[in-house]
C-alpha positions in Angstrom: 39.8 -76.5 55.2 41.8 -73.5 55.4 42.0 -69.6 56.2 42.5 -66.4 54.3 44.8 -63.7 54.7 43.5 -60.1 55.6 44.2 -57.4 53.3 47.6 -55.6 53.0 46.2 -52.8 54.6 44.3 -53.9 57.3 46.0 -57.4 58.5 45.9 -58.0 62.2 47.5 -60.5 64.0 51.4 -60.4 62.4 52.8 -62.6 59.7 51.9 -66.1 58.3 53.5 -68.5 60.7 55.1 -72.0 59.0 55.4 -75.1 60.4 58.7 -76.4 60.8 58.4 -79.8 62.2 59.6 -82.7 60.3 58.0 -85.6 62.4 56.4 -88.3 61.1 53.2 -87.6 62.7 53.0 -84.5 61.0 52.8 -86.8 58.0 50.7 -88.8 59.3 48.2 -86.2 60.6 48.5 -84.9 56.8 47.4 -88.2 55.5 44.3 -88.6 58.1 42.4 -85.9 57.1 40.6 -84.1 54.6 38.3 -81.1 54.5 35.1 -81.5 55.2 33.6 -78.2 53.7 35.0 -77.9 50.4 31.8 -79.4 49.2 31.2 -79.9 45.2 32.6 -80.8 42.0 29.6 -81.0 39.6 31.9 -80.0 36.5 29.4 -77.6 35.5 31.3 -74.4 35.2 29.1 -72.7 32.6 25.9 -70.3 33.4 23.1 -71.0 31.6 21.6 -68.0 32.6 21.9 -64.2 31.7 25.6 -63.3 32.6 25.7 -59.6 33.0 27.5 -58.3 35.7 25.5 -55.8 37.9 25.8 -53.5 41.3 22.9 -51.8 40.0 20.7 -50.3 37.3 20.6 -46.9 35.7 18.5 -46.4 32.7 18.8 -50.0 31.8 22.2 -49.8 31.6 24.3 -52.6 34.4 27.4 -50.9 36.1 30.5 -52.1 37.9 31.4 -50.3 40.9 34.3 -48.3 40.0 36.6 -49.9 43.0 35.9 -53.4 41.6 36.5 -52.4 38.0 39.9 -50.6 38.5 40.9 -53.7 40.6 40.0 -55.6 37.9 42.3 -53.1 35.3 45.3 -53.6 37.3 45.4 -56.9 36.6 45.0 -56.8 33.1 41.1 -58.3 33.3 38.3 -57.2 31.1 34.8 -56.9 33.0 32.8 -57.5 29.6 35.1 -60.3 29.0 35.3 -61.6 32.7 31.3 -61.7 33.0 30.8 -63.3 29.4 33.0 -66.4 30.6 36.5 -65.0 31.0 36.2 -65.9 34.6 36.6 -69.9 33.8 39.9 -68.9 32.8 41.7 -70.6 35.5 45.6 -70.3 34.5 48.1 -69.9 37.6 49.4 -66.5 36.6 45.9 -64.6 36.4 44.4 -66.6 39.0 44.1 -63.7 42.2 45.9 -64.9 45.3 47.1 -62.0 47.4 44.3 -60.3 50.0 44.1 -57.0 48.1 42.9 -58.8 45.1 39.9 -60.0 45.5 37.4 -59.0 43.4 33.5 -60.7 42.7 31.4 -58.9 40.3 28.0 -60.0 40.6 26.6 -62.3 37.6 23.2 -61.8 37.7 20.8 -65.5 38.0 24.1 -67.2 37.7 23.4 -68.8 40.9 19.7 -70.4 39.5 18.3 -73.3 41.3 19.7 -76.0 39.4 23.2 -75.1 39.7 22.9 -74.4 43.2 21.8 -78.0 43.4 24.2 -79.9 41.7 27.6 -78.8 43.7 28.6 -81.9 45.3 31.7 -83.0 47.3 34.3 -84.6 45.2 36.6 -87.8 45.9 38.7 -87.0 48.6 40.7 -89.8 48.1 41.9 -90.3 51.4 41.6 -92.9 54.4 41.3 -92.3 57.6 44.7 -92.9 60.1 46.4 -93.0 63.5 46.0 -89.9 64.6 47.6 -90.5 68.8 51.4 -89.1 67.4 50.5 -85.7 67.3 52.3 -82.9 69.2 50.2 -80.8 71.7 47.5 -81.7 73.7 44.7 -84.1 71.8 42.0 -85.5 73.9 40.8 -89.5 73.1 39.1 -89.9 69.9 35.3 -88.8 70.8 32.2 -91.0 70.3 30.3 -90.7 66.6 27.4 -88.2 67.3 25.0 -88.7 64.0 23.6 -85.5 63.5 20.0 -84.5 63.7 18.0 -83.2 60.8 16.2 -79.8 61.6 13.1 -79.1 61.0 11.3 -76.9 58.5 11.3 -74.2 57.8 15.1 -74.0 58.6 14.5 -70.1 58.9 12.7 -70.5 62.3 14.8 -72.9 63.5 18.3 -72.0 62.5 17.5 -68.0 61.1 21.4 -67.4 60.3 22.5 -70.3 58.6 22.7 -70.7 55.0 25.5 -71.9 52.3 28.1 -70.0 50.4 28.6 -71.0 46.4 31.7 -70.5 44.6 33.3 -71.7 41.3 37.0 -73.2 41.7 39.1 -75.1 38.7 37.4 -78.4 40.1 33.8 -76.7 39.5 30.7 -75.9 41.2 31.3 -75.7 45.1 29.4 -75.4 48.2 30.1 -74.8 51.9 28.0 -73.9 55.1 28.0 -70.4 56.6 26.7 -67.9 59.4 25.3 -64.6 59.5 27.3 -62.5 62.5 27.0 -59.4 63.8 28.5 -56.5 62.4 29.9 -54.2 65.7 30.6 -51.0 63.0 26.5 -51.6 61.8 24.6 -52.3 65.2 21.3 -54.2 63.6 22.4 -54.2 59.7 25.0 -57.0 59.2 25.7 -57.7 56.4 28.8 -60.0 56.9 29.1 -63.6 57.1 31.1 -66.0 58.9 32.8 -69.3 57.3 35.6 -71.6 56.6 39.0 -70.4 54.9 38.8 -72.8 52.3 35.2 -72.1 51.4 37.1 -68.6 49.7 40.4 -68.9 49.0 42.4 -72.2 47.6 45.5 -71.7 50.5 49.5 -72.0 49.0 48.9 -73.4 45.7 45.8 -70.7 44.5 43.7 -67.9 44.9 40.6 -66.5 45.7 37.4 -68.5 44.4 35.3 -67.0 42.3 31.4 -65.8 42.0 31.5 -66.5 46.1 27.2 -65.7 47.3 25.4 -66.7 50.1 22.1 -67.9 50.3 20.8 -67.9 53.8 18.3 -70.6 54.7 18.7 -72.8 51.4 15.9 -74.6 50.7 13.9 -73.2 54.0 10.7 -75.5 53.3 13.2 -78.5 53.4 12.1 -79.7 49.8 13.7 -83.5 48.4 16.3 -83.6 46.0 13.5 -84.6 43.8 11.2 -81.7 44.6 13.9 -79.3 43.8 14.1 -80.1 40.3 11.3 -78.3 39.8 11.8 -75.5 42.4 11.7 -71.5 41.5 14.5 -69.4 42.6 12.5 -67.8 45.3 11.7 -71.0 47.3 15.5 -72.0 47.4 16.4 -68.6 48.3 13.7 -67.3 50.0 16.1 -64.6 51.0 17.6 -64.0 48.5 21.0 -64.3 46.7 23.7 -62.4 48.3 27.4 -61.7 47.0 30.6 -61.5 48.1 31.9 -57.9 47.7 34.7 -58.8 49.9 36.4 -61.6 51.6 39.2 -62.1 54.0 40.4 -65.1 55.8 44.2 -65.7 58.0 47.9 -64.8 56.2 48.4 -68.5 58.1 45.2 -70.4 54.9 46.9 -68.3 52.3 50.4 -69.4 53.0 49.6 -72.7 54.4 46.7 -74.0 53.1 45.6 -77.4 51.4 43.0 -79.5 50.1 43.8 -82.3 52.6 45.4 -82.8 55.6 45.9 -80.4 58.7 48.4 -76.8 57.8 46.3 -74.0 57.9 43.6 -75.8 59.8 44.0 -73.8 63.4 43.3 -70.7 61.0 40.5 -71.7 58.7 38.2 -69.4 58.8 37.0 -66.4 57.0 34.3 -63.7 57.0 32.4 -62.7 53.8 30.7 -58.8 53.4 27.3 -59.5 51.4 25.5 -57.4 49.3 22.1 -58.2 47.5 22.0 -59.6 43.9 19.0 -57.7 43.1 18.6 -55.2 45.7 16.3 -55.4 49.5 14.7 -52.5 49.5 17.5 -50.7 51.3 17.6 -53.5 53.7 21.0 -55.4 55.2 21.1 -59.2 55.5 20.7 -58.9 59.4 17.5 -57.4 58.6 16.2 -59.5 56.1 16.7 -62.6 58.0 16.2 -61.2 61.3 18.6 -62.3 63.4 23.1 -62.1 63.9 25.3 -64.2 66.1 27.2 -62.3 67.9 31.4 -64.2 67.4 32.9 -64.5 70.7 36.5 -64.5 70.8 37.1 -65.3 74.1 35.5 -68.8 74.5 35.8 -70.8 77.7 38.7 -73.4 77.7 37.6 -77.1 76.3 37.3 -78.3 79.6 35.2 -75.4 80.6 32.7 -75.9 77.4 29.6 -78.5 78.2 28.1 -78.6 74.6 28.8 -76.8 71.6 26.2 -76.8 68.4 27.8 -77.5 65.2 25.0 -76.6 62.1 25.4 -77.4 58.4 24.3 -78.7 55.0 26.6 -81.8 54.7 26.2 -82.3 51.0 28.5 -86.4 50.9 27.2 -89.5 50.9 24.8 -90.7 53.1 23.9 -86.7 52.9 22.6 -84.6 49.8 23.1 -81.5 50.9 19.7 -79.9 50.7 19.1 -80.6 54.7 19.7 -78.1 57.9 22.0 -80.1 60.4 23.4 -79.9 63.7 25.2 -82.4 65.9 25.6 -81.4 69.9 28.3 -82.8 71.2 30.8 -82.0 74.5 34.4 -80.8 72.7 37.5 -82.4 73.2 40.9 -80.8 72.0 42.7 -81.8 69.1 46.5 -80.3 68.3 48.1 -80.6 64.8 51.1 -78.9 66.0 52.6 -77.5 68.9 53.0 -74.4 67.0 49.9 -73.6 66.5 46.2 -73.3 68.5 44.9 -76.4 69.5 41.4 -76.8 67.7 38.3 -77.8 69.0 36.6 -81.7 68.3 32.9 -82.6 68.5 31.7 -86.4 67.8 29.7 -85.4 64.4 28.6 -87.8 61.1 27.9 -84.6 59.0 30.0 -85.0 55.9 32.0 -82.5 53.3 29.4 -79.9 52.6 29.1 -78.8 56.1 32.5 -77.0 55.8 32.1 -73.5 56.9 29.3 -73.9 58.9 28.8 -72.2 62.7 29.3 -73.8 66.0 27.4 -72.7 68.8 28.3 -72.6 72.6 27.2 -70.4 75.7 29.4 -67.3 75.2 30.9 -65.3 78.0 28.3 -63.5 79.2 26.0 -66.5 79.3 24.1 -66.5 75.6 24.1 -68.2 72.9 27.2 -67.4 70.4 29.3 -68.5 67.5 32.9 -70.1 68.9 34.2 -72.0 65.8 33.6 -72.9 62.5 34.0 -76.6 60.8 37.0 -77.1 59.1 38.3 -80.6 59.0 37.1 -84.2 59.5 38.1 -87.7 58.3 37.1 -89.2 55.0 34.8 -92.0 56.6 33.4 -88.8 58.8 32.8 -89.8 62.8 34.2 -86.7 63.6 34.8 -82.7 62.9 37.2 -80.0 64.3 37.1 -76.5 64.0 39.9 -73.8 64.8 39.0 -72.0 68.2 38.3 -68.1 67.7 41.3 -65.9 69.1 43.3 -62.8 68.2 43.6 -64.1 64.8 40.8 -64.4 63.7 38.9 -61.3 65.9 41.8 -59.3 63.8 39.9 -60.5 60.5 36.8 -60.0 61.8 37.7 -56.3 62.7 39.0 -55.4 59.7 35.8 -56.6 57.5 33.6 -54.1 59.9 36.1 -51.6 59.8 35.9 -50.8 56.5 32.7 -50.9 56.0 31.7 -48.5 58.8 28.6 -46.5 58.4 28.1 -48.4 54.8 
């Protein structure tokens, strides 16, 4: 998994760093691992549902917001074209990739319940390797932890999870995320915590597209079999809500892969919702109930007794339409000297869970979100996530800032 980079003109934290060592565990690192939350290639890229792009109604007639639309003109995109398909249109030079770009007009019931279903995790392709070479500090491989399936109604359990949806070139895609606290909107968050990669494709693309969250996903915990025949409403009892902005670390934009480890210490990004249909004037804080507050100051590994990690993990032996967490004591894992070393649970949740909070004590003693999932091996065992510092408080920032008193 990787990270986004802030906007132009509001990025924190200084430029993109690179790596620059040529050793052959870099390599091998590379090799070992893939990303666990870039969930789903289902290959069904078309909507079979009404595609008209709306930020609201007046007199029947569906608008564009005008800061979306002239975003949209600079780049030589047509709205009526882009929501009647033009959006599949996934050619390098009109695919967004810089911070200021992004743009995600809503497509009304685009997200229905069967194509919410069907995004899967795709063939990684990649085994599982010798991992001891790394530079930094990187505790003993820890113990497999197999995570625990939470119980119905998610909602009551686990009230600010959920998954984030996106379209990519490989198709229909799904990661885990976490609703946050908003410090600019004390009580009405709408923003929304995840992995880098769940948003943006890292050096070789761009920004995803049709990015929404749907916070506790199939809350009744339904089968695969039972959701065939599911409405709308009981897979998103809350609601479907948009991305109407994104922003992740200049380090996932620059660095970022599919597979291996660059980019990994800064995967994580944080999403600003709105709702597809309207909620009665209410923010997603409200209408789930509940925010974690994101601590960015999180007690050294050796300081941390337990931390909570909380998904969908959507591969094999997992179908993504279950809650899970795995609790685990975290160990340290480095990828480079360079860079911050990441935080490692013991975890069997699988490529789907990508994105999704982990929970620790905070400093001033409650519960809080430290980390995200980001990467994992192949045969799973395993996840890491980056740990929460400047960086990443810097992107954090910048989503609250501007939307202040909004």
């Amino acid at each position: 998994m990787r990270s986004i980079r802030p906007s132009s003109t509001t990025r924190r934290g200084g430029t993109a760093r690179r790596r620059t060592s040529p050793v052959l565990a870099a390599v091998a690192v590379a090799s070992a691992l893939a990303l666990t939350a870039t969930a789903c290639e289902s290959g069904n890229t078309d909507a079979s549902a009404d595609t008209s792009a709306t930020a609201g109604a007046d007199d029947g007639k569906l608008k564009i917001p005008d800061d979306i639309r002239d975003r949209l003109k600079e780049h030589g995109i047509d709205i009526d074209k882009w929501k009647n398909g033009a959006w599949k249109n996934w050619d390098k030079d009109d695919w967004l990739r810089e911070a200021q770009d992004y743009v995600n007009p809503i497509i009304e019931d685009l997200w229905d319940p069967d194509r919410m279903r069907d995004a899967e995790q795709p063939d990684q392709g990649v085994d599982e390797s010798d991992i001891s070479g790394d530079q930094g500090v990187t505790d003993p491989t820890p113990e497999p932890v197999q995570a625990a399936a939470i119980s119905p109604s998610f909602h009551a359990n686990a009230p600010t999870a959920g998954k984030v949806f996106f379209d990519s070139p490989e198709g229909t895609m799904v990661c885990s995320a976490t609703v946050v606290r908003d410090p600019a909107n004390p009580g009405k968050s709408n923003m929304v915590w995840t992995a880098g990669h769940c948003v943006h494709a890292g050096a070789k693309g761009g920004w995803y597209r049709n990015i929404a969250f749907v916070p506790s996903y199939n809350d009744s915990g339904k089968s695969a079999k039972e959701l065939e025949s599911a409405t709308k409403e009981e897979v998103a009892p809350y609601g479907v809500w948009w991305g109407d902005w994104a922003q992740t670390s200049d380090q996932w934009i620059e660095q970022g892969g599919s597979t291996g480890g660059d980019g990994a210490s800064y995967d994580f990004a944080v999403i600003h919702v709105t709702p597809e249909k309207g909620s009665d004037g209410k923010s997603l804080e409200e209408t789930v109930g509940s925010a974690l507050p994101v601590d960015f100051d999180a007690p050294a590994v050796p300081e941390v007794k337990e931390m909570t990690a909380i998904g969908y993990p959507a591969a094999p032996p997992y179908d993504g339409q279950t809650l899970y967490r795995c609790q685990d004591r975290p160990g340290r894992l480095s990828l480079n000297a360079s860079d911050p070393t990441m935080y490692r649970i013991g975890c069997s949740m699988t490529a789907g869970s990508s994105g999704g909070g982990w929970v620790a004590t905070g400093s001033d003693g409650k519960p809080a979100l430290v980390s995200n999932t980001s990467i994992g091996p192949v045969t799973s065992g395993w996840l890491a996530g980056p740990r929460l510092g400047d960086e990443a408080k810097g992107v954090y920032d910048a989503v609250s800032e501007k939307f202040t008193g909004q």
